[in-house]
ZAMI-935167 format. One line per 3 residues: their letters; for each residue x, y, z of C-alpha. Coordinates in steps of 0.25 Angstrom, whole numbers, always signed. Example, Ala and Ser with C-alpha at 12.3 -4.5 7.8 and 13.67 -1.06 7.14 Angstrom:
as = +49 -18 +31 | +55 -4 +29 .
! end
This chain:
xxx = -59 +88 -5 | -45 +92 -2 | -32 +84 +0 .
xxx = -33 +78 +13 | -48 +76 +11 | -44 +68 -2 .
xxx = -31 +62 +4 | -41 +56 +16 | -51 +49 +6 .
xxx = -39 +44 -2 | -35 +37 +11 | -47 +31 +14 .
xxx = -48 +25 +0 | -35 +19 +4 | -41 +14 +17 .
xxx = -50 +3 +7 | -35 -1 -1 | -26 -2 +13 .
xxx = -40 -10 +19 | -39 -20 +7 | -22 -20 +7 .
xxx = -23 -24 +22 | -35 -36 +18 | -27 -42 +8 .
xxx = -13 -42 +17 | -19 -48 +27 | -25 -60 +20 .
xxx = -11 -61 +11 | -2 -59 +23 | -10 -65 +34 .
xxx = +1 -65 +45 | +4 -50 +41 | +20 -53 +40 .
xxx = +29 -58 +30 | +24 -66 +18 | +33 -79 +16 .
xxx = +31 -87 +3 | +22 -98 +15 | +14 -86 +18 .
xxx = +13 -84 +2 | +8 -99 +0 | -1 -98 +11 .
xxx = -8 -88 +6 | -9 -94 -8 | -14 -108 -2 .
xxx = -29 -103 -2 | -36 -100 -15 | -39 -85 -7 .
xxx = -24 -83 -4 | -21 -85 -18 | -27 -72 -24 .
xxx = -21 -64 -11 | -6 -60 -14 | -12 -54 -29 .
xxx = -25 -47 -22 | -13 -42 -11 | -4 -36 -23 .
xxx = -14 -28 -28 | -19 -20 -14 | -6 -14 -11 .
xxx = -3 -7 -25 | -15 -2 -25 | -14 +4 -12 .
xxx = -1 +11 -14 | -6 +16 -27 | -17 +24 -20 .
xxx = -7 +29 -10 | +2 +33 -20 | -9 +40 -30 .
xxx = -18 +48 -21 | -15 +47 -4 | +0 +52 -6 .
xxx = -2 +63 -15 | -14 +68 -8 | -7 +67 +4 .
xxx = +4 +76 -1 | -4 +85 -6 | -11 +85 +8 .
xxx = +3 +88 +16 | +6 +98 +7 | +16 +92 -3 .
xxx = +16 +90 -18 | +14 +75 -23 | +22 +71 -34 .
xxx = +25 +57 -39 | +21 +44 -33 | +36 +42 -30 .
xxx = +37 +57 -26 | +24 +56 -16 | +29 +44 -10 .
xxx = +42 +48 -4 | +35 +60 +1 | +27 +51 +9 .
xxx = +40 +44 +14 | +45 +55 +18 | +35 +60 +24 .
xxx = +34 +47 +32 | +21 +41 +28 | +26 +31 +18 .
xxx = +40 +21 +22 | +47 +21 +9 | +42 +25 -5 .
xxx = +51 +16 -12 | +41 +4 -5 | +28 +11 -13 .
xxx = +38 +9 -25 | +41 -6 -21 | +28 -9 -18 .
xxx = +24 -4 -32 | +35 -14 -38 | +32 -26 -31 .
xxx = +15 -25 -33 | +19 -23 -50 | +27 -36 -47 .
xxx = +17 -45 -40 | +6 -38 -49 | +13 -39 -64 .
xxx = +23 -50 -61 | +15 -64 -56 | +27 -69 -46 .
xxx = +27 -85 -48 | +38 -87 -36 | +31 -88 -21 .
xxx = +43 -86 -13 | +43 -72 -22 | +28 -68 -22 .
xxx = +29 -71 -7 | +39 -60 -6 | +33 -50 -15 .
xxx = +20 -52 -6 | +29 -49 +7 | +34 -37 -1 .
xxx = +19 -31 -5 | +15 -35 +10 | +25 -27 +16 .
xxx = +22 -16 +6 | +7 -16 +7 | +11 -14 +22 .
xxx = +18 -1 +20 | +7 +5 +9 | -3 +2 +21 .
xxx = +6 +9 +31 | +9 +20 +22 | -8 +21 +20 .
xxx = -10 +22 +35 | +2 +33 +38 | -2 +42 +28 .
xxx = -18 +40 +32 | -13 +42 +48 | -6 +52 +43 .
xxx = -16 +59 +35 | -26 +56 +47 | -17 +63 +56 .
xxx = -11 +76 +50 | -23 +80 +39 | -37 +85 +42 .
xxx = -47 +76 +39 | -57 +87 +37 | -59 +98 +27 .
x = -62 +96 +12 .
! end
């Protein structure tokens, strides 16, 4: 199997995380803009609401994590460039136009060891945190589909 072959099947894997990711979103953030500390309560008014903000904190980290370990290096590899550190690989990719800003890969990777490690007590703060992680499960999804289009477009999908 040879780079592109292997970057394609490592994208369609990714295709199951980004479909679960957009589930849990739209069930969390049901009017699909910003969450407010009423939107927070709201959700958590239902016993089902209640396990959805820690069943959302999960989805995303774990979708980056798969970016960042197996699609961006293959990719690399793939336009001809050496992969390096995650830190490395990801400005790559910003330069090279697919991701927005790497420094919101590493953001997004402080703020899930927050909610994840940290139980936040105050609303008001969770509510904000969520609106953070929303925002940024937004752009891993866009990231996921720019470099798929992009893989679509410019590498072949046959050869082996």
């Amino acid at each position: 199997m040879n780079d592109t072959s292997r970057l394609r099947q490592t994208l369609g894997a990714l295709e199951k995380k980004a479909f679960y990711l957009k589930s849990i979103m739209s069930r969390l953030f049901p009017q699909g803009g910003n969450f407010s500390l009423s939107a927070l309560e709201t959700v958590l008014a239902t016993p089902e609401g209640v396990a959805r903000p820690e069943s959302f904190v999960g989805k995303p980290s774990r979708m980056q994590d798969t970016l960042v370990d197996k699609p961006l290096p293959r990719f690399l590899l793939t336009v001809g460039e050496q992969p390096g550190t995650a830190l490395d690989n990801l400005h790559r990719m910003e330069r090279l136009g697919l991701i927005e800003q790497a420094e919101t890969w590493f953001a997004a990777r402080r703020l899930r060891n927050r909610l994840v490690h940290e139980y936040v007590d105050d609303p008001a703060e969770l509510a904000a945190a969520l609106e953070t992680a929303r925002k940024i499960a937004a752009d891993l999804l866009a990231a996921y589909r720019t470099i798929k289009a992009h893989v679509d477009r410019n590498l072949p999908a046959s050869g082996a």
